[in-house]
Every structure is written in structure tokens, then in C-alpha cells.
DOKOL-578030 format. One record per atom (N, C-alpha, C, O): y, x, z; residue number from 1; residue in one letter; chain. Coordinates in nm, 2 decimals, decimal comma. Example, Ala and Ser with C-alpha at 12.3 -4.5 7.8 and 13.67 -1.06 7.14 Angstrom:
<site <-0,57 1,32 0,78> 1 "a" "A">
<site <-0,45 1,23 0,78> 1 "a" "A">
<site <-0,33 1,32 0,78> 1 "a" "A">
<site <-0,33 1,42 0,85> 1 "a" "A">
<site <-0,22 1,28 0,71> 2 "s" "A">
<site <-0,11 1,37 0,71> 2 "s" "A">
<site <0,00 1,29 0,79> 2 "s" "A">
<site <0,11 1,34 0,80> 2 "s" "A">
REM end
This chain:
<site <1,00 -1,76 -1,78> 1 "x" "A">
<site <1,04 -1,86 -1,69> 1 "x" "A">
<site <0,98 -1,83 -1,55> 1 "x" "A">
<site <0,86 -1,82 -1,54> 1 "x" "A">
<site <1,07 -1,82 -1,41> 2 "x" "A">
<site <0,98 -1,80 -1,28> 2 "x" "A">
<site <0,94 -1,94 -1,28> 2 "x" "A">
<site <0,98 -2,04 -1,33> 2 "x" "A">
<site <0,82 -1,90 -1,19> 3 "x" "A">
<site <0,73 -1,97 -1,12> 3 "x" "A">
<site <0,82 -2,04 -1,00> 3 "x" "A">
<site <0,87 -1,96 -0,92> 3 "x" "A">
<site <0,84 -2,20 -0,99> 4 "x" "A">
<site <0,89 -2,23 -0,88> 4 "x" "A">
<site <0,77 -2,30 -0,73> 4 "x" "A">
<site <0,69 -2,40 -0,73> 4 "x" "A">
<site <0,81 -2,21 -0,63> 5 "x" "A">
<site <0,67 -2,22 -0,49> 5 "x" "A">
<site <0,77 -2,31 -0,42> 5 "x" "A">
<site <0,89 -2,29 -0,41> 5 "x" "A">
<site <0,70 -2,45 -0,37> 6 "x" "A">
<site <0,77 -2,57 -0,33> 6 "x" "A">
<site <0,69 -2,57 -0,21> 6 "x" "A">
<site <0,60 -2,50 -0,16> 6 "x" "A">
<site <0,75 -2,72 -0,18> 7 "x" "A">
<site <0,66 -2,69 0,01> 7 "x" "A">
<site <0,53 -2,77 -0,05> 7 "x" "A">
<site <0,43 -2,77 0,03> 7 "x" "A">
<site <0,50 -2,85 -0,18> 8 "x" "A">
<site <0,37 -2,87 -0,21> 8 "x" "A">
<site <0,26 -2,78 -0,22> 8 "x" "A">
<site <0,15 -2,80 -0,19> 8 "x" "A">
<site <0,34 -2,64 -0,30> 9 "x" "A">
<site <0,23 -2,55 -0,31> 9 "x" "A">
<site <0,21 -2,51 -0,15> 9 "x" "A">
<site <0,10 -2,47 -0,14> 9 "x" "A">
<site <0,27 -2,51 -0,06> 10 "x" "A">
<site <0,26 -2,42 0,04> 10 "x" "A">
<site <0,17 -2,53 0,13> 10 "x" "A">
<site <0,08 -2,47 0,20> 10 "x" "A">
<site <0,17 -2,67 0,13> 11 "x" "A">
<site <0,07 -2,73 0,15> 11 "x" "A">
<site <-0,07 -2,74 0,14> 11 "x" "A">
<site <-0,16 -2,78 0,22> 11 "x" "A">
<site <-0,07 -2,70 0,00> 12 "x" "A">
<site <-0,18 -2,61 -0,08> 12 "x" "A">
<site <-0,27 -2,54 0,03> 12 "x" "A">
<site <-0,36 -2,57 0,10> 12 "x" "A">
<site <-0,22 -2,46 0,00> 13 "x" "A">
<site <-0,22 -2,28 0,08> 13 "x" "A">
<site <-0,28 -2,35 0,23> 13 "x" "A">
<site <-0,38 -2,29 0,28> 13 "x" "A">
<site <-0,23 -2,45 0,30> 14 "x" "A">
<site <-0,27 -2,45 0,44> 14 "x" "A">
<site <-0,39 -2,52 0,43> 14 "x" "A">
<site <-0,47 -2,49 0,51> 14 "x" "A">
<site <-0,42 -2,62 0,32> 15 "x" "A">
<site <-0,53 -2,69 0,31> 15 "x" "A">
<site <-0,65 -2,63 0,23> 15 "x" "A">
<site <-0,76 -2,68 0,19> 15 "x" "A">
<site <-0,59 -2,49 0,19> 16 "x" "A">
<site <-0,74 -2,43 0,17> 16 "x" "A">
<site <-0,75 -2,35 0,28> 16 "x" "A">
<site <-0,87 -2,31 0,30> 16 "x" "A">
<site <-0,68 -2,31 0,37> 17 "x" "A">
<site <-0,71 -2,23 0,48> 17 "x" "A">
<site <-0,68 -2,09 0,45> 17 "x" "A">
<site <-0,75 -1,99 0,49> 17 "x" "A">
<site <-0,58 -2,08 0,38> 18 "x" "A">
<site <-0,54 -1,96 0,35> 18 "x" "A">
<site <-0,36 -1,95 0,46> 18 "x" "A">
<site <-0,28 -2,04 0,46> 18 "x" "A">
<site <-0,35 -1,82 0,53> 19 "x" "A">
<site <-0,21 -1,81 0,57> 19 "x" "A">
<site <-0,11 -1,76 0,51> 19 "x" "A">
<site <0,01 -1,78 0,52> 19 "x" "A">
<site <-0,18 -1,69 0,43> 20 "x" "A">
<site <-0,02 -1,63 0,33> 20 "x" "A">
<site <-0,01 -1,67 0,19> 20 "x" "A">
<site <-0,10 -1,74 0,13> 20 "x" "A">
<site <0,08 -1,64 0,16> 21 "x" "A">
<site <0,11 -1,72 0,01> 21 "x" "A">
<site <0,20 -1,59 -0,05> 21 "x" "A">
<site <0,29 -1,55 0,02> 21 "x" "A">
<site <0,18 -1,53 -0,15> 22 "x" "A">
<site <0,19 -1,39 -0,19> 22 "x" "A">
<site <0,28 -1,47 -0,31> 22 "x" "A">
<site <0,25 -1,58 -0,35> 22 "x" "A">
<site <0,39 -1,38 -0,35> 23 "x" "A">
<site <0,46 -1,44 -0,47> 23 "x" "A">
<site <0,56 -1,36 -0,50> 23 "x" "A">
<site <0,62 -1,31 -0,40> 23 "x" "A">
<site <0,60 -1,32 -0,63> 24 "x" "A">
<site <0,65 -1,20 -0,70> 24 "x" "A">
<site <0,83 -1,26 -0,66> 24 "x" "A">
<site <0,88 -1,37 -0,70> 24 "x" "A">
<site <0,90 -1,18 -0,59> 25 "x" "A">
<site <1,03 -1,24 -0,60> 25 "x" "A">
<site <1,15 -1,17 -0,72> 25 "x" "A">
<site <1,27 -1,16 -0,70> 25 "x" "A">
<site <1,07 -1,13 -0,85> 26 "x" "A">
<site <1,13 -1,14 -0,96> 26 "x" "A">
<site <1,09 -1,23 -1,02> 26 "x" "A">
<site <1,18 -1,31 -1,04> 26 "x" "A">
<site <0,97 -1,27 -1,06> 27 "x" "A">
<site <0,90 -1,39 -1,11> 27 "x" "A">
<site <0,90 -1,55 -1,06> 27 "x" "A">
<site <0,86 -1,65 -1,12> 27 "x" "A">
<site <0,96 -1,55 -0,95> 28 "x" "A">
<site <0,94 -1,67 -0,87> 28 "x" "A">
<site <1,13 -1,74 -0,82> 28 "x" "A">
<site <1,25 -1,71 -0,82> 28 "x" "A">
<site <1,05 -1,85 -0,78> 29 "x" "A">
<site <1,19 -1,90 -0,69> 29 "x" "A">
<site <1,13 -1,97 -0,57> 29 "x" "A">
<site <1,02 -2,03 -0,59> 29 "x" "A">
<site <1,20 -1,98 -0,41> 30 "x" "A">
<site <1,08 -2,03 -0,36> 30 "x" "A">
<site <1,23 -2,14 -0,29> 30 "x" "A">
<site <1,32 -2,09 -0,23> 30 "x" "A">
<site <1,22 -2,28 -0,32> 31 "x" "A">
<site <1,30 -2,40 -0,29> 31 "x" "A">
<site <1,31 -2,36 -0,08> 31 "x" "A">
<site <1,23 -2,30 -0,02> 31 "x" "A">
<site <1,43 -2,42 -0,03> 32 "x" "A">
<site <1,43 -2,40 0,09> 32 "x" "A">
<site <1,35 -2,46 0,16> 32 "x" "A">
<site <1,32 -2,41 0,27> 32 "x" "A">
<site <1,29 -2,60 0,11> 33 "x" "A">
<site <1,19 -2,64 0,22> 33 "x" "A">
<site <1,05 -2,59 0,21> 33 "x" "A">
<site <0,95 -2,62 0,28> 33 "x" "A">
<site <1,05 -2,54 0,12> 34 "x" "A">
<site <0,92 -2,43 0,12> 34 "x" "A">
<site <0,91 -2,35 0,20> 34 "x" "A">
<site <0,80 -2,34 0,26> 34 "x" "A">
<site <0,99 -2,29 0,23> 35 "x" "A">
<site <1,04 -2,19 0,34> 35 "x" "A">
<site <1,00 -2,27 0,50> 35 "x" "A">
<site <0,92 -2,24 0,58> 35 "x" "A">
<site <1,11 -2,40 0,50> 36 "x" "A">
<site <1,05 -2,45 0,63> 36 "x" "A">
<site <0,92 -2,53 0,65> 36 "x" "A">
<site <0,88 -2,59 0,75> 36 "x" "A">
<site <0,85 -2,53 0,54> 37 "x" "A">
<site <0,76 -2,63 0,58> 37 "x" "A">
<site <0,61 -2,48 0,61> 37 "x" "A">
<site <0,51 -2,49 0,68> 37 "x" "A">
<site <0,66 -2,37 0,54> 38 "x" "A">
<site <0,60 -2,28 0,52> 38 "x" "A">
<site <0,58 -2,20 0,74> 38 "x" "A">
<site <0,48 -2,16 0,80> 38 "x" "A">
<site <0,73 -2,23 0,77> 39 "x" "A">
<site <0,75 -2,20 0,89> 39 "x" "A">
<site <0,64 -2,29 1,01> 39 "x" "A">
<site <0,57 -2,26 1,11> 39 "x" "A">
<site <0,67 -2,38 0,95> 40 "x" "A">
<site <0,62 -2,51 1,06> 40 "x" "A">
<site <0,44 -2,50 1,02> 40 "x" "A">
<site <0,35 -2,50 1,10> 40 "x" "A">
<site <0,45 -2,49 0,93> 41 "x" "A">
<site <0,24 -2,47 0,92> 41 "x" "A">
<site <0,20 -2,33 0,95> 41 "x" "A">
<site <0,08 -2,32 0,98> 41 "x" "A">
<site <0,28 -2,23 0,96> 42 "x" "A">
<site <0,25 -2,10 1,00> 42 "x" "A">
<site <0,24 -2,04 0,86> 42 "x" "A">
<site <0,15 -1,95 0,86> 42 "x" "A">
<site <0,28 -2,05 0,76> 43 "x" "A">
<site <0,22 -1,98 0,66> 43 "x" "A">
<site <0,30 -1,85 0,65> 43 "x" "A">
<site <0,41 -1,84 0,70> 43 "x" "A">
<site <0,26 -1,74 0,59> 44 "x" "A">
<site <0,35 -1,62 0,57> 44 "x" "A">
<site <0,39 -1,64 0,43> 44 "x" "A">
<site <0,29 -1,63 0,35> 44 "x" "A">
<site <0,49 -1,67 0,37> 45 "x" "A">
<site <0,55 -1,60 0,22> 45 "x" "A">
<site <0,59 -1,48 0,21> 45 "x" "A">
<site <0,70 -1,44 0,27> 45 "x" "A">
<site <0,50 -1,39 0,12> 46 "x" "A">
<site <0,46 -1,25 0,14> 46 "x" "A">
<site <0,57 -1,21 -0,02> 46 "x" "A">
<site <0,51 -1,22 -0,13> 46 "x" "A">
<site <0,66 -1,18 -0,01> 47 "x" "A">
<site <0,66 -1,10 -0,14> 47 "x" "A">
<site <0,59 -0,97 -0,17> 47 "x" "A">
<site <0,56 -0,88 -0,09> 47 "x" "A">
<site <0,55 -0,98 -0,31> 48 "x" "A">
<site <0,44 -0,86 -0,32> 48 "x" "A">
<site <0,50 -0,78 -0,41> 48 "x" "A">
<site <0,42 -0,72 -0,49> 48 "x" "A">
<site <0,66 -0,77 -0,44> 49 "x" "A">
<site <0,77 -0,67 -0,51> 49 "x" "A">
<site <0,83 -0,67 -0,43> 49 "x" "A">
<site <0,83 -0,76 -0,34> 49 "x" "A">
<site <0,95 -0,54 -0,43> 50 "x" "A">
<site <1,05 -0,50 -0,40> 50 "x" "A">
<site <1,14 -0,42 -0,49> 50 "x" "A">
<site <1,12 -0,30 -0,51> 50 "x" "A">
<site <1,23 -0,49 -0,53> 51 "x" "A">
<site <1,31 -0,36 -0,61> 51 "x" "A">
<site <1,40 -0,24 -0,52> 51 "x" "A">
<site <1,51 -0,27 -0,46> 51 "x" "A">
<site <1,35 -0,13 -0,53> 52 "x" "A">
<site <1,44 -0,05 -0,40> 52 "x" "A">
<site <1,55 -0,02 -0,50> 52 "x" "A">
<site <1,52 0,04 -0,61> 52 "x" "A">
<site <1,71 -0,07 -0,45> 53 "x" "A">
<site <1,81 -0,05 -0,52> 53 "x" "A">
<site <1,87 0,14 -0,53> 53 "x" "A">
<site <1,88 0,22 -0,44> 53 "x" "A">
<site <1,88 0,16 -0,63> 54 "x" "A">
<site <1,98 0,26 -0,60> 54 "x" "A">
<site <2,00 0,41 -0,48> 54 "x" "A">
<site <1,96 0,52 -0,45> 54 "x" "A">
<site <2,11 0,26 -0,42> 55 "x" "A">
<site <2,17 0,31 -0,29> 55 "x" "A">
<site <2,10 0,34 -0,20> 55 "x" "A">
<site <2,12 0,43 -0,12> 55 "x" "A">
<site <1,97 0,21 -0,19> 56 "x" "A">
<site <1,89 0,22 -0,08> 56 "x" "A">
<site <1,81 0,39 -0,11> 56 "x" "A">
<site <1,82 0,49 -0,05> 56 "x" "A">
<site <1,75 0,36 -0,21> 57 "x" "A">
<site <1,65 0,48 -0,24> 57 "x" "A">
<site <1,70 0,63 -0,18> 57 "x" "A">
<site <1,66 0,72 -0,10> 57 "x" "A">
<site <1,79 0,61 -0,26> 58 "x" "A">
<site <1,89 0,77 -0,26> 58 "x" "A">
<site <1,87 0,77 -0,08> 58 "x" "A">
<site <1,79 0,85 -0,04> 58 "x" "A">
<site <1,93 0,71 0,02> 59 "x" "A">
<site <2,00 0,68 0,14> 59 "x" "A">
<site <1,81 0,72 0,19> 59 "x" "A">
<site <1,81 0,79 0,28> 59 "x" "A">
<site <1,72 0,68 0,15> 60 "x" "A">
<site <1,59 0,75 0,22> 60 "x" "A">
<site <1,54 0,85 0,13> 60 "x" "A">
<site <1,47 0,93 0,19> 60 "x" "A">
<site <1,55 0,87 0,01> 61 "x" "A">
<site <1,44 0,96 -0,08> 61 "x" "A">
<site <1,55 1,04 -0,15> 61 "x" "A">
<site <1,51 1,14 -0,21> 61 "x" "A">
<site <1,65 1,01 -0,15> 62 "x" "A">
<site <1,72 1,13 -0,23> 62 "x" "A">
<site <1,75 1,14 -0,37> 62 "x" "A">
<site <1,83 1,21 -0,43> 62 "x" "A">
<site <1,65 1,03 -0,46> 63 "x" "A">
<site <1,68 1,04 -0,58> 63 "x" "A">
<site <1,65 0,91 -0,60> 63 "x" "A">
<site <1,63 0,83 -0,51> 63 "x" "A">
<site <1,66 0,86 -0,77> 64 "x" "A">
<site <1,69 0,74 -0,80> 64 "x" "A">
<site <1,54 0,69 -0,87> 64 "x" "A">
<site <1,47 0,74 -0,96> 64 "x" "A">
<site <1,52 0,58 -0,80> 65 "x" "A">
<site <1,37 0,50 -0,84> 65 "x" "A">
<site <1,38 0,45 -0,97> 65 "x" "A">
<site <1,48 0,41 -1,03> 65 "x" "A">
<site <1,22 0,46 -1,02> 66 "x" "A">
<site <1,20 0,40 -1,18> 66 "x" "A">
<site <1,10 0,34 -1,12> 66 "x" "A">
<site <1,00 0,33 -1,20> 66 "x" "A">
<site <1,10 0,28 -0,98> 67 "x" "A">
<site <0,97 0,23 -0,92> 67 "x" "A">
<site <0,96 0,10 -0,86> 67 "x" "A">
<site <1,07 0,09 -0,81> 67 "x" "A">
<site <0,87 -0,04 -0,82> 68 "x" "A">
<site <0,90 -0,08 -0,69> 68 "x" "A">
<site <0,80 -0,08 -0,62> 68 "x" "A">
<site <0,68 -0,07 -0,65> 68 "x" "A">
<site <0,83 -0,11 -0,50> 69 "x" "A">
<site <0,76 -0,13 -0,34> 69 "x" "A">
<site <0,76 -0,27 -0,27> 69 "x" "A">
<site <0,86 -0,35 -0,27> 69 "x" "A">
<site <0,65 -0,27 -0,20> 70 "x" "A">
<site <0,65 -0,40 -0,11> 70 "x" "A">
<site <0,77 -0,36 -0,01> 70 "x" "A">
<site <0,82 -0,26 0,03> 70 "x" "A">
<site <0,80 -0,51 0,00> 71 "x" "A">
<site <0,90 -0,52 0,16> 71 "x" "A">
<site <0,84 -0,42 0,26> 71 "x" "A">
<site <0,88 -0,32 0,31> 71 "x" "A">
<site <0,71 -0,50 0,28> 72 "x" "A">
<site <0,66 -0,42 0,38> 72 "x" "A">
<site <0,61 -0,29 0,41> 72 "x" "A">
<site <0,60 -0,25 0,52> 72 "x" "A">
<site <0,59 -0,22 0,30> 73 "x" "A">
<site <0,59 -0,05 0,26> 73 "x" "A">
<site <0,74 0,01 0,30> 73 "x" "A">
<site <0,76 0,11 0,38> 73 "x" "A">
<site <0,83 -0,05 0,25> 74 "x" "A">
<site <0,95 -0,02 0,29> 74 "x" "A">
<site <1,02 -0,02 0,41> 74 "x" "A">
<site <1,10 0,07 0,45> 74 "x" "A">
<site <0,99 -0,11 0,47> 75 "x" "A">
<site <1,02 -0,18 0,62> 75 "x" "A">
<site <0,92 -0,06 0,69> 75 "x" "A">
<site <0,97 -0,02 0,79> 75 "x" "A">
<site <0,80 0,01 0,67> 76 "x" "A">
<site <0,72 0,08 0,73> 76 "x" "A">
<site <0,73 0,27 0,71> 76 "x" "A">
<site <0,67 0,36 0,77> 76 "x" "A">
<site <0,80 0,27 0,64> 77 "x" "A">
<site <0,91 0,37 0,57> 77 "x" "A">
<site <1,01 0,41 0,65> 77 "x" "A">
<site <1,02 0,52 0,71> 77 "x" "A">
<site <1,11 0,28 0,66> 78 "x" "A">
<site <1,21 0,34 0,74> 78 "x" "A">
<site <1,18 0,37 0,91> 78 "x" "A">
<site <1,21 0,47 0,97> 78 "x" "A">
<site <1,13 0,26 0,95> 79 "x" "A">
<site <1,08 0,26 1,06> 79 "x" "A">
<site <0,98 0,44 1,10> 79 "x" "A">
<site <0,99 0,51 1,20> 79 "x" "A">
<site <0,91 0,46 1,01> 80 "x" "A">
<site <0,89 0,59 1,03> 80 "x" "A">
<site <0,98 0,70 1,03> 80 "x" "A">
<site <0,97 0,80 1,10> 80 "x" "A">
<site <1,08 0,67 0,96> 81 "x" "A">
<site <1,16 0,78 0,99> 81 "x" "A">
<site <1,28 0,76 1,10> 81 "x" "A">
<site <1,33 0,85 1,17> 81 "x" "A">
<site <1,30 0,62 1,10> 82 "x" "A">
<site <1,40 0,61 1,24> 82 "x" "A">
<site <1,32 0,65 1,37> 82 "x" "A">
<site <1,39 0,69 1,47> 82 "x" "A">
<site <1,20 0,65 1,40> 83 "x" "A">
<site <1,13 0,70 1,52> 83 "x" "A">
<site <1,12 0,85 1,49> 83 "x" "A">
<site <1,13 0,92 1,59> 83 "x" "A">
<site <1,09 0,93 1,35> 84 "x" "A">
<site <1,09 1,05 1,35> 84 "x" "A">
<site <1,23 1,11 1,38> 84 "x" "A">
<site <1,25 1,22 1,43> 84 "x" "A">
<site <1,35 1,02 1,35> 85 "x" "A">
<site <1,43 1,10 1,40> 85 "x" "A">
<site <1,45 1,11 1,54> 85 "x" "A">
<site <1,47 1,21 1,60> 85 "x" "A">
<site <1,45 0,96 1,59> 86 "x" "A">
<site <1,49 0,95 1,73> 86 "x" "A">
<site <1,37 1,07 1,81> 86 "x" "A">
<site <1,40 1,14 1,91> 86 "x" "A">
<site <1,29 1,07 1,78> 87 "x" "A">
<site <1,18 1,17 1,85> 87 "x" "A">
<site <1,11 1,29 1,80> 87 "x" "A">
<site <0,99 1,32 1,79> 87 "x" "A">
<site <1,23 1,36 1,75> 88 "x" "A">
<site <1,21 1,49 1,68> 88 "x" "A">
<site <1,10 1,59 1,79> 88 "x" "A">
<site <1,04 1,67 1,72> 88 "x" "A">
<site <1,08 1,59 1,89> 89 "x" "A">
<site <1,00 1,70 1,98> 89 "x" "A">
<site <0,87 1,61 1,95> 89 "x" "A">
<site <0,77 1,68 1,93> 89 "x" "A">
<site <0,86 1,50 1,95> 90 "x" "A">
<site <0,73 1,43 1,93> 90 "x" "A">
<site <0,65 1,45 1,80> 90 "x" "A">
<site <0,67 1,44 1,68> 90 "x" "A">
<site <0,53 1,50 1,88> 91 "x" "A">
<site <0,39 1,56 1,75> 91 "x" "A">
<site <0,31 1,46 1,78> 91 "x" "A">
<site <0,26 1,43 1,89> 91 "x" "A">
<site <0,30 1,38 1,64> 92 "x" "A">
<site <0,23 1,25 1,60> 92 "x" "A">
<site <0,20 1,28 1,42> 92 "x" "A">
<site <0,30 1,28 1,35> 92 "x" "A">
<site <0,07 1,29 1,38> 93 "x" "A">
<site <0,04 1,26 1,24> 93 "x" "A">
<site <0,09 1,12 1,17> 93 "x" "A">
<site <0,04 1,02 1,23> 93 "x" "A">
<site <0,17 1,10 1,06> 94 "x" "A">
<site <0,21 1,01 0,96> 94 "x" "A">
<site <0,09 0,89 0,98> 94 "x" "A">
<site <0,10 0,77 0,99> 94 "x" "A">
<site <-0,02 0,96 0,98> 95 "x" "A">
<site <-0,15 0,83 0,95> 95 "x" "A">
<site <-0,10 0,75 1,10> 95 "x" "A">
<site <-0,05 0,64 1,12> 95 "x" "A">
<site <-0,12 0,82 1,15> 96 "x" "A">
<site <-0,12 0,77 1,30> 96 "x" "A">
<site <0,02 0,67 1,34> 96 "x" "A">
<site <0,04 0,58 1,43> 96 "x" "A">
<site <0,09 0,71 1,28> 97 "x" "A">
<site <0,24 0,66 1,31> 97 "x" "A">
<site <0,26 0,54 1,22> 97 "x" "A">
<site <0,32 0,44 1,25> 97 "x" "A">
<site <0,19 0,56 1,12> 98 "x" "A">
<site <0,22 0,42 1,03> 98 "x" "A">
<site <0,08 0,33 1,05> 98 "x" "A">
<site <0,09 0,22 1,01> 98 "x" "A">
<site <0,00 0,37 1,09> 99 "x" "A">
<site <-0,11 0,30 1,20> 99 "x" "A">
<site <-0,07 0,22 1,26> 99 "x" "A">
<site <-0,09 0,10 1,25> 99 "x" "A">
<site <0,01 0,26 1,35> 100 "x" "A">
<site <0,08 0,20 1,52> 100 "x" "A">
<site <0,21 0,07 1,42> 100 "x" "A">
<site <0,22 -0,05 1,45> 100 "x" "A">
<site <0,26 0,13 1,34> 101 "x" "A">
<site <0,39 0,02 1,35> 101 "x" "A">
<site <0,30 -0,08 1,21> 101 "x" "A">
<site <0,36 -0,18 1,15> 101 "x" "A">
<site <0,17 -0,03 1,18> 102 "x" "A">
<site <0,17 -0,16 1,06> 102 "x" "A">
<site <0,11 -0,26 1,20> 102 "x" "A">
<site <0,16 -0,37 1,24> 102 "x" "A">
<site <0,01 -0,21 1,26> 103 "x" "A">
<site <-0,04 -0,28 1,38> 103 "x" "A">
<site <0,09 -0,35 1,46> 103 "x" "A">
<site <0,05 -0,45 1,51> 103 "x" "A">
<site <0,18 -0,33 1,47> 104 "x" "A">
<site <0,35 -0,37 1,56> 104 "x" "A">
<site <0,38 -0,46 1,44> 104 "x" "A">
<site <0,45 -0,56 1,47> 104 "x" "A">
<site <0,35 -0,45 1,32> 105 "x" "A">
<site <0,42 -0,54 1,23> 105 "x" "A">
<site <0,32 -0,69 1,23> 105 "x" "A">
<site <0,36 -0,81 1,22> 105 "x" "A">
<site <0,21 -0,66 1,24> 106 "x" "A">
<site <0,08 -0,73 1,23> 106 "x" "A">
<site <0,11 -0,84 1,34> 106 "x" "A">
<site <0,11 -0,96 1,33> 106 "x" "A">
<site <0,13 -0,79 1,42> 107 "x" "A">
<site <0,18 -0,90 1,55> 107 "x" "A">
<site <0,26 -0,95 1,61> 107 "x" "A">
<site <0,37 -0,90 1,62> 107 "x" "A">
<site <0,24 -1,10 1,65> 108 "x" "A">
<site <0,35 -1,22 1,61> 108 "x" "A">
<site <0,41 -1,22 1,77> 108 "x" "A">
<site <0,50 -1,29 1,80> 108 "x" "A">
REM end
């Protein structure tokens, strides 16, 4: 049975002073005003799975996943490679690159 995240839990979450609210989006369902009430108090709903489909996989890695990943592992993935391609003459280390855009992700 998922877990359903309502705008009570997310109420929750602001009155302990926490901003994110982490929740499996196989295991879960999250109602729409969760979402806005989530907006309006600032809260982040973080999924902390990702199923990388297929197509997607293949389309960056070439072969087919028995695995998953965060959104945001993913989102920090492509983004590494769409700047490595756009700036093929540019010498920058991986650490350093996914440094800069988690820091660009990090900020509102």
C-alpha cells in the first residue's frame, strides 16, 4: 500500500522546522494540495527514487538499467554532459563540474 503525503504532513514538516520532505515516488502518492501548500510554506518535496526508463538510460549510458537514481543525480548527469558537449575545448575535472551545477541547483 503507498504511503499517501497530504498538505497535513507537509504542515508537519514546516512546524518541525524541517524544509524538505523526502518521499519514495514508487511507494508514495503525494495529493495536489500537498504540492501547493508545500509551495506556499517553501517546503521541497524531494523524491529520493528515480526509475531511469529504458530509453532514457540507453539515450545517456548506452545500455539498459537494473538500477535507480535520484532526480537529482540524474538532472546533474545530463547537465554534465550537455555543457561537456557544448564545450568540448574546455578542461575542467568531473568533481569540479558537478561541484559548480550541484551549487546552481542548490540555488533558488
Amino acid at each position: 500500500m503507498k504511503e499517501l503525503i497530504t498538505a497535513a504532513k507537509v504542515r508537519e514538516i514546516a512546524k518541525s522546522g524541517s524544509s524538505v520532505l523526502e518521499y519514495s515516488r514508487q511507494n508514495s502518492l503525494v495529493t495536489p494540495e500537498a504540492y501547493d501548500v508545500a509551495r506556499t510554506l517553501k517546503i521541497e518535496l524531494k523524491a529520493t527514487d528515480y526509475l531511469v526508463t529504458k530509453t532514457i538510460y540507453r539515450k545517456f549510458c548506452g545500455v539498459r538499467p537494473n538500477f535507480s537514481i535520484s532526480d537529482r543525480d540524474l538532472l546533474v548527469f545530463q547537465v554534465k554532459e550537455a555543457i561537456q558537449k557544448q564545450l568540448p575545448n574546455v578542461s575542467i575535472d568531473d568533481e569540479t563540474l558537478v561541484a559548480i551545477i550541484e551549487r546552481s541547483l542548490d540555488e533558488e
